[in-house]
N, C-alpha and C positions, 0 to 999 in steps of 0.2 A: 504494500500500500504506500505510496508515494505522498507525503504530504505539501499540502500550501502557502499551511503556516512558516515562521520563521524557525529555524535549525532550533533553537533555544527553546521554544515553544514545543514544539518534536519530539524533543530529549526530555523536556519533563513532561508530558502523556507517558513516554512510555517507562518513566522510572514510576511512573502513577499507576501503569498498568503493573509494571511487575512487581511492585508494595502494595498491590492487592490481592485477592485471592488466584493469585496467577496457578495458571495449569499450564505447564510445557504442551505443544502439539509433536504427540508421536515422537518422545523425549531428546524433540531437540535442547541444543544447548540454549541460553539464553541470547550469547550475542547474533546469532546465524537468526533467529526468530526473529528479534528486535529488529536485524537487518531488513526480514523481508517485510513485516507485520508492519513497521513504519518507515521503510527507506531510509533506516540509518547508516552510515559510512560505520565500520568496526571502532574506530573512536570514538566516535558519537554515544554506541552502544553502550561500551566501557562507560560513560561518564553518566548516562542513562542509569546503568546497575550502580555506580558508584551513590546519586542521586537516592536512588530507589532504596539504598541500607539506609543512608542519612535520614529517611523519611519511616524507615520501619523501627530506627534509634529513638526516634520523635516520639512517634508512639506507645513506644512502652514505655517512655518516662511519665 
């Protein structure tokens, strides 16, 4: 899925999708998903997952 918002915008949906009740499809890894699932570049992803702990740290405090 290609998106139209801005790269920044992009990276936090999907660190929001995977700090929620995320299910892998067909156990992919996370970054190859994030890749396809929102047109991330692999660094993008990383900072997406990086996001996504920061937001799930959030939470349980």
């Amino acid at each position: 899925m290609q998106s139209d918002l801005d790269p920044d915008m992009t990276i936090q949906q999907a660190a929001e999708f995977l700090a929620g009740p995320y299910q892998r499809q067909g156990g992919r890894a996370a970054v190859p998903e994030l890749r396809s699932r929102f047109g991330l570049s692999a660094g993008d992803a990383v900072e997406a997952i990086r996001r996504a702990q920061a937001i799930r740290m959030a939470r349980a405090m």
